[in-house]
C-alpha positions in Angstrom: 73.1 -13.7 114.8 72.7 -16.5 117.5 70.3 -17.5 119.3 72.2 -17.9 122.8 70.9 -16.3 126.0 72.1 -12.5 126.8 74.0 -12.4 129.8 74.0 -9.3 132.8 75.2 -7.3 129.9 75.7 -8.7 127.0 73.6 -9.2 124.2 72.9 -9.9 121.0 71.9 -6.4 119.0 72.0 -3.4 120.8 69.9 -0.6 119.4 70.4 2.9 120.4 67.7 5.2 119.6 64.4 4.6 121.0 62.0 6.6 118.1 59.9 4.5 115.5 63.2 3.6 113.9 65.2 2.2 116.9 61.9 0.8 118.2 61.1 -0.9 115.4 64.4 -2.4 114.5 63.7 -3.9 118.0 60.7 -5.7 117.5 61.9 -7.0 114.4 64.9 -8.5 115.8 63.1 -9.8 119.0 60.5 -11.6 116.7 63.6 -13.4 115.4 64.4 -14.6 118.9 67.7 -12.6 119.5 68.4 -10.7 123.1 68.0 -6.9 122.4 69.3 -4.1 124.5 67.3 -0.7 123.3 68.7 2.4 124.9 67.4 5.9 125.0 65.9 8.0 127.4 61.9 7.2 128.6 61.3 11.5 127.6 63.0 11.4 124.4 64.2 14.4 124.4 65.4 15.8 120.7 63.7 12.9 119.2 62.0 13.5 115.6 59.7 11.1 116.0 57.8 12.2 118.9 57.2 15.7 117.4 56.5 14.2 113.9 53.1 14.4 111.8 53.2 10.8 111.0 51.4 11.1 108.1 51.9 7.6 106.1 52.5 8.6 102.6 55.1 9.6 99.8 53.0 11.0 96.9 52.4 13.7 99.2 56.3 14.8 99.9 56.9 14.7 96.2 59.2 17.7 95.0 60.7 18.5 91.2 63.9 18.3 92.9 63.6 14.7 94.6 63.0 13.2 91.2 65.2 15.1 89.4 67.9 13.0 90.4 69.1 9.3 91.0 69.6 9.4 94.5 66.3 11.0 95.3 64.6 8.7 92.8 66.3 5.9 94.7 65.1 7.5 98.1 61.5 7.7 96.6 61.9 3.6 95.5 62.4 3.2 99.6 59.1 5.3 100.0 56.9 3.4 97.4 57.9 -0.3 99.0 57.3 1.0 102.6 53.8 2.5 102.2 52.6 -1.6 100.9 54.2 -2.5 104.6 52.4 -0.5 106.7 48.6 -2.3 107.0 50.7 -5.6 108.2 53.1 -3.7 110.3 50.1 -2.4 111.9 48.8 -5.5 112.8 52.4 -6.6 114.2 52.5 -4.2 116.6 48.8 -4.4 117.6 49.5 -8.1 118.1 46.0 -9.0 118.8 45.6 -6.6 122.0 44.1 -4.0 119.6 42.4 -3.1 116.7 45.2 -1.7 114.2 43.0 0.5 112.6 42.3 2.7 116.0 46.1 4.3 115.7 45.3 5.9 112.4 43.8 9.7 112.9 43.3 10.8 109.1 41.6 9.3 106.1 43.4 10.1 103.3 45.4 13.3 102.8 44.1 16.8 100.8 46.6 18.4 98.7 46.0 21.9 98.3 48.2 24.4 96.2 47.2 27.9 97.6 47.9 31.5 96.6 50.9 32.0 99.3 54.3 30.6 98.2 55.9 30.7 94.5 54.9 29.3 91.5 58.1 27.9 90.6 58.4 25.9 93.8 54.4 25.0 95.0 52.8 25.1 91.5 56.0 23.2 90.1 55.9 20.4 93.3 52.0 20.4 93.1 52.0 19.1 89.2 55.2 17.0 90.3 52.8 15.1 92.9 50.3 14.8 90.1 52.5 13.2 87.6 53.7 11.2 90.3 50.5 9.5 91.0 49.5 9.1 87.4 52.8 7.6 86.6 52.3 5.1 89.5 48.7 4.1 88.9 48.1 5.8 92.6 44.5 6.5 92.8 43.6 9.7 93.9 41.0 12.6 92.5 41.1 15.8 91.8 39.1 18.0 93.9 37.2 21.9 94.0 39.0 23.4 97.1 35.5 24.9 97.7 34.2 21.9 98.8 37.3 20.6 101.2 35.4 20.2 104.4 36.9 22.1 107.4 39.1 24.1 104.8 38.3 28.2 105.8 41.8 29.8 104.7 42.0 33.9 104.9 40.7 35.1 101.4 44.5 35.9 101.0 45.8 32.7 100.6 42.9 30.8 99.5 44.0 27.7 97.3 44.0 27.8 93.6 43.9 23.5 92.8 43.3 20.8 95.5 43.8 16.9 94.9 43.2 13.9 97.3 45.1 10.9 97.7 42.7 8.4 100.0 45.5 5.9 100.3 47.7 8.2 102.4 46.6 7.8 106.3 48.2 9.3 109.5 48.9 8.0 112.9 49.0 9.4 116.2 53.2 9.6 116.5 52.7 9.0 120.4 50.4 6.0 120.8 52.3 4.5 117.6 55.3 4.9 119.9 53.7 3.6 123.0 52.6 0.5 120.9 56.0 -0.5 119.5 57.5 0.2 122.8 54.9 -2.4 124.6 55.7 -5.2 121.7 59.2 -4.8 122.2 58.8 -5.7 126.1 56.4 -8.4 125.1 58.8 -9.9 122.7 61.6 -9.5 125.5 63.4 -6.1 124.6 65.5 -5.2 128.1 64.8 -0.9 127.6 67.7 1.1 129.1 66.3 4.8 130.2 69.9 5.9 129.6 72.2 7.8 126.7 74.8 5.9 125.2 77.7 7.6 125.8 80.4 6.1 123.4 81.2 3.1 121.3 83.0 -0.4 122.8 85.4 -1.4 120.5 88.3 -3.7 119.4 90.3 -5.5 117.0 88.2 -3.6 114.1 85.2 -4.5 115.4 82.5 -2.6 117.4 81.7 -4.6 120.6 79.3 -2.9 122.7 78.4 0.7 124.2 79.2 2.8 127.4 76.1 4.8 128.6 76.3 8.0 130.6 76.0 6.0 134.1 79.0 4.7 133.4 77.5 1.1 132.6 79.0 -1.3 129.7 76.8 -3.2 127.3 78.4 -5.6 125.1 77.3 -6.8 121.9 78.7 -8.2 118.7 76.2 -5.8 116.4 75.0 -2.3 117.4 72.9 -0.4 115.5 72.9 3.4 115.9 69.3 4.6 114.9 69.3 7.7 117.2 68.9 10.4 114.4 71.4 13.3 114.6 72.3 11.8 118.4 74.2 9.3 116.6 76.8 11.6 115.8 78.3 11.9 119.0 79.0 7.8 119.0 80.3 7.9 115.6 82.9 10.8 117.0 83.4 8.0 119.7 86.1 5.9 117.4 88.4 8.1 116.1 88.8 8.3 112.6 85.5 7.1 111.9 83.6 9.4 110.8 85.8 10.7 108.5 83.9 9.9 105.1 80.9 10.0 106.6 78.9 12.7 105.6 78.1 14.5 109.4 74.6 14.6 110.7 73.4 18.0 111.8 70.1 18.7 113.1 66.5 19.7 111.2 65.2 21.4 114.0 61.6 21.8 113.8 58.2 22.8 115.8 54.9 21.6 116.1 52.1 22.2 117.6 48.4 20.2 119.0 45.9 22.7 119.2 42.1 22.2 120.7 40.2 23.8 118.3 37.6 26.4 119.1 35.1 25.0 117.3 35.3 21.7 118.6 35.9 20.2 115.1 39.1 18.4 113.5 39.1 17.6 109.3 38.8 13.3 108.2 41.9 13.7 106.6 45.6 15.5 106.2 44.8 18.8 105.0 49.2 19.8 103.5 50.4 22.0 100.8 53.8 20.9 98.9 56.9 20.9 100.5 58.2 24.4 100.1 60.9 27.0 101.5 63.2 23.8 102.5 61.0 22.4 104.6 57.5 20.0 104.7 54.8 21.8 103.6 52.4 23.1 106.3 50.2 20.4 107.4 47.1 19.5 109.6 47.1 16.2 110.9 43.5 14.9 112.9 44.4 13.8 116.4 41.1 13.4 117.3 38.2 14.8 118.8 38.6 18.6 118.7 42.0 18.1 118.0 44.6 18.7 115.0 48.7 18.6 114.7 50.1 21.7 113.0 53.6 21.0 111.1 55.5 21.9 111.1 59.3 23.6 110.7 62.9 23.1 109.5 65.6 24.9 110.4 69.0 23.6 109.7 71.4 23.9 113.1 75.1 22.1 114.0 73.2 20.7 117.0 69.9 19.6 118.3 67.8 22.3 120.1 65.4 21.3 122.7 62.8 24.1 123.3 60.7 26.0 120.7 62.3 28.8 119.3 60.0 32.1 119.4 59.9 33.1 115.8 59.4 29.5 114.4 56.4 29.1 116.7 54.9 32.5 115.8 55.2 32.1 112.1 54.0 28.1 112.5 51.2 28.9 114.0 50.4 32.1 111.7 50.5 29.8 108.9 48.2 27.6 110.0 45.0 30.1 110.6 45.7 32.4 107.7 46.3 29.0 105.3 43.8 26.2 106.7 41.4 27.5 109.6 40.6 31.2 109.8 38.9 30.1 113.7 42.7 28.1 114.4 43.0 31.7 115.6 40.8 31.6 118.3 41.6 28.0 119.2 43.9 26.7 122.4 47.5 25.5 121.7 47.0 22.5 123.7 51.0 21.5 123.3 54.6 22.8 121.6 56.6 20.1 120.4 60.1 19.8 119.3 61.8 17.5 117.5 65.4 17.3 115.6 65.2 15.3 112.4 68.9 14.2 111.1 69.9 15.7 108.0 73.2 14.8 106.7 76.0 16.9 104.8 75.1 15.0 101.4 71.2 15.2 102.2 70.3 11.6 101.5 70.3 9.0 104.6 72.8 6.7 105.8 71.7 2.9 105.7 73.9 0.3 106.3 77.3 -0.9 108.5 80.3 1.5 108.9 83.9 1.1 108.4 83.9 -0.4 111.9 82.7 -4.1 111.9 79.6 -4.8 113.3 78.6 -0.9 114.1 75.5 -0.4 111.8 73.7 3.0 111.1 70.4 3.3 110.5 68.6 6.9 109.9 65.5 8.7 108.2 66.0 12.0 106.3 64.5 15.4 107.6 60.9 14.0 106.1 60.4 10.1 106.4 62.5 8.0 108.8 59.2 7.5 111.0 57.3 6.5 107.5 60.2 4.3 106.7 60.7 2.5 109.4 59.0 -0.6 109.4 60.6 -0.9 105.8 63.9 -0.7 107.3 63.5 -2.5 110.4 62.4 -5.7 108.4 65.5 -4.8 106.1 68.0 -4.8 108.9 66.9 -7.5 111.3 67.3 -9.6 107.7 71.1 -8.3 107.3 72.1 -8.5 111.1 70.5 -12.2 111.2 72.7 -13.2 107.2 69.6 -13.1 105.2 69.6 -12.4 101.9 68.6 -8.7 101.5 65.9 -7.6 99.6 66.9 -3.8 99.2 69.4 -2.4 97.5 70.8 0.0 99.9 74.3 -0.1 98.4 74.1 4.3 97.5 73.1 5.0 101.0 76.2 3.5 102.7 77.3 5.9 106.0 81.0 6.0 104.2 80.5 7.4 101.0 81.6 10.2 98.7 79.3 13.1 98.5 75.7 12.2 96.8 75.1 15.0 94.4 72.3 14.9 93.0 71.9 17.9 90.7 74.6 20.1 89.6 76.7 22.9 91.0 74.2 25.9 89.6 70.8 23.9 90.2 72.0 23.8 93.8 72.8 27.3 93.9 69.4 28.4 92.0 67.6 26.3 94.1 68.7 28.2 97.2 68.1 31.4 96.0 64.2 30.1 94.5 63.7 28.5 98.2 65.0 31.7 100.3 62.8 33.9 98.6 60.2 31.5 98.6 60.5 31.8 102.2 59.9 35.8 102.4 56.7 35.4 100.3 55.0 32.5 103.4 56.3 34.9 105.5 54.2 37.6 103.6 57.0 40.0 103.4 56.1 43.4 101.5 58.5 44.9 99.1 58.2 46.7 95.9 56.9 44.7 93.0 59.9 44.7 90.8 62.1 44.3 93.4 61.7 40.9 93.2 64.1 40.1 90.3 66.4 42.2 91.6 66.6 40.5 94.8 66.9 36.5 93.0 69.8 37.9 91.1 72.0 39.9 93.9 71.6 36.4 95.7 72.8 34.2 93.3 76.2 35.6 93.0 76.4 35.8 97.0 75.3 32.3 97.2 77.6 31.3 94.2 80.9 32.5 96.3 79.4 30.9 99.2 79.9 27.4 97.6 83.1 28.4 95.9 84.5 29.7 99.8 83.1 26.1 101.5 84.9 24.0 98.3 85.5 24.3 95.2 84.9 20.9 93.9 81.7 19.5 96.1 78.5 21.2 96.3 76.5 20.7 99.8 72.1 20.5 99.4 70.8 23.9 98.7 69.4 24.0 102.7 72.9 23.3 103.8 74.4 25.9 101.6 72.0 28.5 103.2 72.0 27.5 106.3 75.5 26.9 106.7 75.8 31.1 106.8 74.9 31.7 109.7 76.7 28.2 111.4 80.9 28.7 110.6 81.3 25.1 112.5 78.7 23.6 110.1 81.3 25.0 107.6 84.3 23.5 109.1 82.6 20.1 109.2 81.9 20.2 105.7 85.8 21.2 104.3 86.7 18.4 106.9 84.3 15.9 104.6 85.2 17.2 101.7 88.9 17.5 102.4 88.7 13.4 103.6 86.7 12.6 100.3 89.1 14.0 98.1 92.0 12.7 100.1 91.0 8.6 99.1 88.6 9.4 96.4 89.6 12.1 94.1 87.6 15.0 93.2 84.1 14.9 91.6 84.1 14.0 88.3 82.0 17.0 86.7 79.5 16.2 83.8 80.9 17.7 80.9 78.0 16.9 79.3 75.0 17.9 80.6 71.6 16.9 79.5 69.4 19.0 77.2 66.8 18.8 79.8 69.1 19.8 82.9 70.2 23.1 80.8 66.7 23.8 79.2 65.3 22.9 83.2 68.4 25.7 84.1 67.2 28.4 81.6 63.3 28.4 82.5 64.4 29.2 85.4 66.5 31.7 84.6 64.0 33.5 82.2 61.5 33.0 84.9 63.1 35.2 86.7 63.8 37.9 84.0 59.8 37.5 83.4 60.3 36.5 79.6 56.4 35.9 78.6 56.9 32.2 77.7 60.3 31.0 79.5 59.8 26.7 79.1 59.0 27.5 75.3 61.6 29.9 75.1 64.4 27.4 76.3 62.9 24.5 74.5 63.4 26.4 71.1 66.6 27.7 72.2 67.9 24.2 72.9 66.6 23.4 69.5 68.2 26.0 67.6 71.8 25.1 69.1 71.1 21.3 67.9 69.8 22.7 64.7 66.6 20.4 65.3 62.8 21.4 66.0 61.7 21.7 69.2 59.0 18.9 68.9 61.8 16.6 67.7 64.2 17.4 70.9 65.8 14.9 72.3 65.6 15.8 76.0 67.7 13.4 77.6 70.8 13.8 74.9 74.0 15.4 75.8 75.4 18.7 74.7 79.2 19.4 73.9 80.8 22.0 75.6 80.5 24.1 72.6 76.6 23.5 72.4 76.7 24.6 75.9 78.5 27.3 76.2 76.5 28.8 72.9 73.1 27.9 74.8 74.2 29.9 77.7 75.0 32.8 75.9 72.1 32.7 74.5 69.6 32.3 77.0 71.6 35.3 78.7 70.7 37.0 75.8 66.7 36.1 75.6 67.2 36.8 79.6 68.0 40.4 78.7 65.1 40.5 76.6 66.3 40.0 73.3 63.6 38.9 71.0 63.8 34.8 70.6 63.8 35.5 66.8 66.5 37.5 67.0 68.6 35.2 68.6 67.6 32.4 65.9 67.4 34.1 63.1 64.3 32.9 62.3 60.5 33.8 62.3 57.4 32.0 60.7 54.4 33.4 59.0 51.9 30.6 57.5 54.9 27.8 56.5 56.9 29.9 55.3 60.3 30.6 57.6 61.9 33.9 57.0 65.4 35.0 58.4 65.2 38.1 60.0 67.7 40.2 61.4 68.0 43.8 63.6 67.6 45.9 61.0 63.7 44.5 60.7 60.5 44.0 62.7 59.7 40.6 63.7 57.0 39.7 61.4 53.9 38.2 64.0 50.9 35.3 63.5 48.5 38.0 63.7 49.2 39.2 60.6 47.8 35.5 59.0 44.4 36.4 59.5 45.0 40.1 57.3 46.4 38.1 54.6 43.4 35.2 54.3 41.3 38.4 54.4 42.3 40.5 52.1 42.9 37.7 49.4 39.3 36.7 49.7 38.2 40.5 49.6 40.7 41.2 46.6 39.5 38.0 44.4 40.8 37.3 41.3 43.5 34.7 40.0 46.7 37.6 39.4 46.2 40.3 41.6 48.4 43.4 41.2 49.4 43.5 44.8 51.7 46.2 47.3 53.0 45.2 50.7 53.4 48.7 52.5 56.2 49.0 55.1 57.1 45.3 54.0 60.3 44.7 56.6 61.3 41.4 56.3 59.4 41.0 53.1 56.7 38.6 55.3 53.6 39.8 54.5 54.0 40.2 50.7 55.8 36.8 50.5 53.3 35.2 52.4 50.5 36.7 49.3 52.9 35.6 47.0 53.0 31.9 48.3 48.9 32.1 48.6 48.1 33.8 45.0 50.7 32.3 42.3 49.9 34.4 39.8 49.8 37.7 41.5 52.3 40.1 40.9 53.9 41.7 44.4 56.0 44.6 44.9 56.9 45.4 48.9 58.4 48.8 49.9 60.0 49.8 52.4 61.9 53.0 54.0 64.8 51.3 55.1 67.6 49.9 53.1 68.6 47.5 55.5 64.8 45.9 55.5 64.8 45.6 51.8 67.7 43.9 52.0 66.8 41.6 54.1 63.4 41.1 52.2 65.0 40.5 48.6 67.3 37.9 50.5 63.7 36.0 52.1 62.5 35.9 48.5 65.5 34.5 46.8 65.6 32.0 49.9 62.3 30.6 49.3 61.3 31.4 45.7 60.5 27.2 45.7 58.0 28.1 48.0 56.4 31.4 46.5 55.1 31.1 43.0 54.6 34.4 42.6 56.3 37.1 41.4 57.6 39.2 44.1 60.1 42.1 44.1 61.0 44.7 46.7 62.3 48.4 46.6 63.5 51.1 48.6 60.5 53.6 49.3 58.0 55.7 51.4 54.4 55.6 52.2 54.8 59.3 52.6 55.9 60.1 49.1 52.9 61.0 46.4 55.4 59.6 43.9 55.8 56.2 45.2 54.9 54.6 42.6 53.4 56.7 40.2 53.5 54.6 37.4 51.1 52.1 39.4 48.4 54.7 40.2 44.4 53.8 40.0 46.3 50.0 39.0 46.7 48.1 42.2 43.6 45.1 43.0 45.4 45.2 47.1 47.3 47.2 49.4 48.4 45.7 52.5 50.4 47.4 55.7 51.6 46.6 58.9 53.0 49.9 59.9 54.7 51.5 62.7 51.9 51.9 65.0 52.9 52.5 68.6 52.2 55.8 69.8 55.5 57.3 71.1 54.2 58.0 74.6 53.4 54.5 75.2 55.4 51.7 77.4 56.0 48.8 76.2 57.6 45.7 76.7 61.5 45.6 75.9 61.3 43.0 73.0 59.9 45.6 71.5 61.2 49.2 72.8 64.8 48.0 73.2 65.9 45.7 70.4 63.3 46.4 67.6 63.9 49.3 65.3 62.4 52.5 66.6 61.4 53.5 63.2 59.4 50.2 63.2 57.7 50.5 65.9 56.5 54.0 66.8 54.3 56.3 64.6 53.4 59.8 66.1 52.0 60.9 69.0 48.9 59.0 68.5 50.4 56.2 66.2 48.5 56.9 63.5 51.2 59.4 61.4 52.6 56.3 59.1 49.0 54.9 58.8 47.4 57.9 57.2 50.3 58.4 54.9 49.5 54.0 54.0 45.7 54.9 53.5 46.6 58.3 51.5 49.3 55.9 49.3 46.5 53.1 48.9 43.7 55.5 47.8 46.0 57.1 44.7 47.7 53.1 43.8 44.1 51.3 44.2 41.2 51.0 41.1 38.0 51.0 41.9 37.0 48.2 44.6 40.1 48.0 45.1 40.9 46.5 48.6 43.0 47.9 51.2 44.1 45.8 54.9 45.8 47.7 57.3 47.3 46.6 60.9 47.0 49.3 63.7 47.4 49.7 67.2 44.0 48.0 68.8 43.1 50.8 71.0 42.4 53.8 68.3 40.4 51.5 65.8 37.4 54.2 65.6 40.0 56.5 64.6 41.4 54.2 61.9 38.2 53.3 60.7 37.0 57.6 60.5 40.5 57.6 58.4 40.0 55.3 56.0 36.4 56.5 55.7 37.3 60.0 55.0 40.3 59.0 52.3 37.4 57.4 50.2 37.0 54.0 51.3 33.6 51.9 51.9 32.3 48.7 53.6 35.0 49.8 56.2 35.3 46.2 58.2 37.4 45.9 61.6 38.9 42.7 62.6 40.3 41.4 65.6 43.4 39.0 65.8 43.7 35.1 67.6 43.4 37.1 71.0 40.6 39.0 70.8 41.6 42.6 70.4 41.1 44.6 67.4 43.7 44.3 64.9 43.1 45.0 61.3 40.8 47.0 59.1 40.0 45.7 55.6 37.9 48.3 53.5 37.2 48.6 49.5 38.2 51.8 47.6 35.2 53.9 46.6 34.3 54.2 42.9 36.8 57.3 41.2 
């Protein structure tokens, strides 16, 4: 750039855009001595930054999904150098005539995770802030919600966690615009109350732009920083914007409210970003005033007054989540504001196709934190210094940045839509929730396959881009262009562990499987025939791998057992194979065993394992006492079976002698030969009573026989304590499992069949789970 003198109407940079971004481009060049032209109209109508929050931070707008990814990990790089910038930037634009400090309205910002959105989108973004600051050394502290000053939500959505960052400020969006806009005069900026209409160009190379009076400006660089407005001057030059993924608007509302009270809080008081948009925040603006903020809606084209329903449900948010006296408060202003979103999502930094034509935009959350970031970065580029960012991903022409697959995408738009009806406190039925995630998915899913087939647009622009067919058109235009010079995506044919086992907590979120990350951790582990604490999270799976992890989580989503679909459950160390055929042997049956060996005694017990399924309880004595002799029974062929198979498979393990055979509790001749004999007698038998509901695991894929037990669920047990009072000498020991709700019962049973020091037990959680008793003298 040189440093000659502009003439009537030509100059050095023009700038179109006159928010923080434009604005501060234009200082920054002017400091640098070149003749600036800065158009855009004195009221700013559409702009983003005059409706904005302003709140000065990143930690604070950290979601699972920006990370997740290299191009929102690359956008978050942007975020972390321009929050050192600001304190000096502040004292640029002050220059002297102020005190820098007087523009900032918050100290610090409050973090609060409440009790109205979803857990997998405000619990999973809260933690993701958290991890965010610990990773970064960012101090911050975690605070009781109770004792947030100025914090009075409705007892319905009263916060659950709350965590303060005191390095992220706020500024008033309007004086902070008034103050760039008087250093850019003072530093020589000629302002143009005008819209540029189109772009001057020649020879390949941009040279200026016409505004809608009909006046030329020349110049050998422009730089469009007018958010979505810069669309209409890329359209300008045809062919352009071709590869250029299309900005559309985020139109949003805010509001400035005098509060009732005549109080405002120190600092930002924000929940997570959720429901595709910023999270609801309230932003000091002084004495007995606040900002509320604010919405996004996705739209083809800007909108300049409030739209009804986003006002409403704004404002709603705001008393029942923050204030409860917000109600009663005056809404001093409305504000509007169109933030640029692009088809890809991410912003576009850098110079176009056509020489000398630079574009320079925020995303839908930070352009107006970002700015004097990129202004610095920009006036170095369009005077040939050496850049210090590496803006290379963010270039306007560009294929399609995709930052998380085709199915994240779609589950994401599903998670945020419904995430949406729960801020909106929507009543339906209770367990009509899953139903409603998974009619979506599919609708969304032919959604993306009926905009293309091959690229997969943001998850806000793949819901949004329902209800807008030209939004569609726009994007099979992109697309179409993309593919045309660059090919189709290549798809990952290899995805991460992490991104499938990320994929199937989500998806046995949603079929309310008890323990869904654990449960897709150890699936993921089974398929790579590894543990799941020696995963390797960031390795890729085969298609194969793949393809059998998907079955299975389908599988564990329809509720089959997890040790079914391994083929594998643990009791003590030892790891038995189980199958259908046999009840999934349990950790609460450890503590039975260590109990009834200490009550038994002796070095070679004569031992019985009642009802012995997979053979785990009796192996498990077996491995404990190597010189006791075990015999297991069981009704069902199948089980015994399966339990002769867990003994031959770990006899190195199990010392003792242990056999199995074919019998039942209920028959007095079960094992005659062994009568008045037996030192133990141990039983976990069918104990569910038949009228009672319980989880599918259980009433679905387990055998019936092994489950339920009478009316009460007490028939098999009484015909165990009958069997153990014939088999066991005197002091003899007998440990029984039951169902934890009838242990009086159990206790009167085993009383009345001629057992004493009758002792109840109760398992790792709590409940009662176990009798061990001694049989009476004969």
């Amino acid at each position: 750039m040189n440093d000659s003198t502009a003439t009537a109407s030509g100059f050095d940079a023009i700038v179109v855009g006159n928010g923080s971004l434009g604005t501060s481009l234009a200082v920054e060049l002017a400091g640098r001595g070149a003749s600036v032209a800065l158009i855009g109209r004195r009221a700013r109508p559409f702009a983003a930054s005059s409706a904005a929050g302003a709140m000065l931070g990143c930690f604070g707008e950290v979601t699972t999904g920006l990370l997740n990814n290299a191009h929102g990990a690359a956008k978050f790089e942007l975020d972390l150098r321009a929050k050192d910038v600001w304190p000096e930037w502040l004292e640029t634009i002050s220059d002297g005539a102020a005190d820098p400090r007087d523009i900032l309205t918050a100290k610090g910002t409050t973090v609060i995770l409440n009790t109205v959105g979803t857990g997998a989108i405000d619990s999973d973004n809260y933690e993701a802030i958290r991890a965010t600051l610990d990773k970064h050394a960012e101090p911050y502290e975690t605070v009781d919600p109770e004792d947030i000053g100025w914090l009075d939500p409705d007892p319905n959505s009263r916060p659950l966690k709350a965590l303060h960052i005191p390095g992220e400020h706020a500024v008033d969006s309007g004086r902070l615009l008034r103050r760039l806009e008087a250093t850019a005069v003072r530093r020589g900026v000629q302002l143009f109350d005008a819209q540029a209409a189109s772009v001057v160009h020649e020879g390949g190379r941009a040279r200026g732009v016409v505004l809608d009076d009909g006046r030329t400006l020349t110049a050998d660089k422009v730089v469009l920083a007018s958010g979505v407005g810069a669309q209409g001057l890329v359209d300008s030059v045809p062919g352009l914007g071709d590869r250029i993924p299309r900005l559309v608007a985020g139109y949003g509302v805010s509001a400035t409210v005098s509060t009732q009270d005549g109080t405002a809080p120190e600092s930002v008081i924000r929940t997570p970003n959720r429901a595709f948009a910023c999270g609801l925040h309230i932003v000091p603006r002084g004495m007995a005033r606040v900002y509320v903020g604010a919405t996004n809606i996705i739209n083809p084209r800007p909108l300049a007054d409030p739209v009804m329903r986003d006002l409403l449900f704004l404002l709603e948010c705001s008393h029942r989540q923050i204030r409860r006296n917000l109600w009663s408060s005056s809404v001093a202003g409305v504000q509007v504001g169109n933030r640029p979103v692009s088809l890809d999502g991410f912003p576009l930094l850098g110079e176009t196709p056509l020489s000398g034509l630079w574009m320079m935009t925020g995303t839908y959350r930070d352009g107006l934190f970002l700015s004097p970031l990129l202004a610095q970065e920009f006036a170095r580029r369009l005077h040939g210094e050496t850049p210090e960012l590496d803006l290379e991903i963010f270039t306007p022409e560009r294929r399609p940045l995709e930052g998380v697959s085709r199915e994240s995408a779609i589950d994401t738009t599903v998670e945020h839509m419904l995430a949406t009806g729960y801020e909106h406190h929507w009543h339906v039925p209770t367990d009509w929730q899953e139903y409603l995630g998974a009619d979506l998915k599919p609708l969304y899913t032919d959604w993306a396959d009926r905009i293309d087939t091959d690229f997969t647009p943001p998850p806000e622009l793949i819901a949004s881009s329902r209800l807008h067919p030209k939004m569609v058109e726009w994007m099979r235009t992109y697309y179409a262009n993309c593919r045309a010079k660059w090919g189709a995506p290549v798809r990952d044919d290899a995805p991460s562990v992490r991104t499938k086992v990320e994929w199937a907590r989500e998806v046995l979120t949603t079929a309310q499987v008890w323990t869904p990350k654990q449960d897709a951790v150890a699936l993921a582990a089974h398929v790579l025939a590894t543990g799941p604490d020696a995963i390797d999270l960031d390795a890729e799976l085969t298609a194969e791998q793949s393809d059998a992890y998907q079955a299975l989580v389908s599988r564990r989503a329809d509720r089959v057992p997890l040790e079914y679909l391994t083929g594998r459950a643990k009791i003590f160390d030892l790891e038995l194979e189980v199958n259908e055929d046999v009840f999934i042997p349990r950790v609460h049956s450890e503590a039975m065993v260590s109990d009834a060996l200490a009550a038994a005694g002796g070095e070679r017990p004569r031992i019985v394992d009642l009802c012995t399924g997979s053979g785990a309880i009796a192996l498990a004595l077996g491995a404990r006492r190597p010189g006791a002799v075990v015999t297991g029974v069981d009704l069902s062929a199948a089980a015994v079976a399966c339990a002769r198979g867990n003994a031959r498979r770990l006899a190195g393990q199990v010392p003792a002698a242990v056999d199995f055979v074919r019998g039942d509790a209920a028959d007095p001749a079960l094992l005659a030969e062994l009568d008045g004999t037996v030192d133990l007698v141990t039983a976990n038998p069918p104990y569910v009573p038949d009228r009672l509901v319980i989880p599918a695991e259980w009433a679905v894929h387990q055998p019936a026989e092994a489950i339920y037990a009478g009316w009460d669920g007490l028939d098999v047990l009484r015909s165990v304590v009958t069997a153990a009072a014939r088999l066991l000498k005197s002091g003899g020991v007998l440990a029984v499992e039951h169902y934890d709700a009838v242990v009086d019962e159990v206790v009167d049973i085993v009383t009345a069949a001629g057992f004493e020091a009758v002792v109840s037990h109760t398992d790792h959680d709590g409940f009662p789970r176990y009798v061990v008793a001694r049989r009476a003298g004969r």
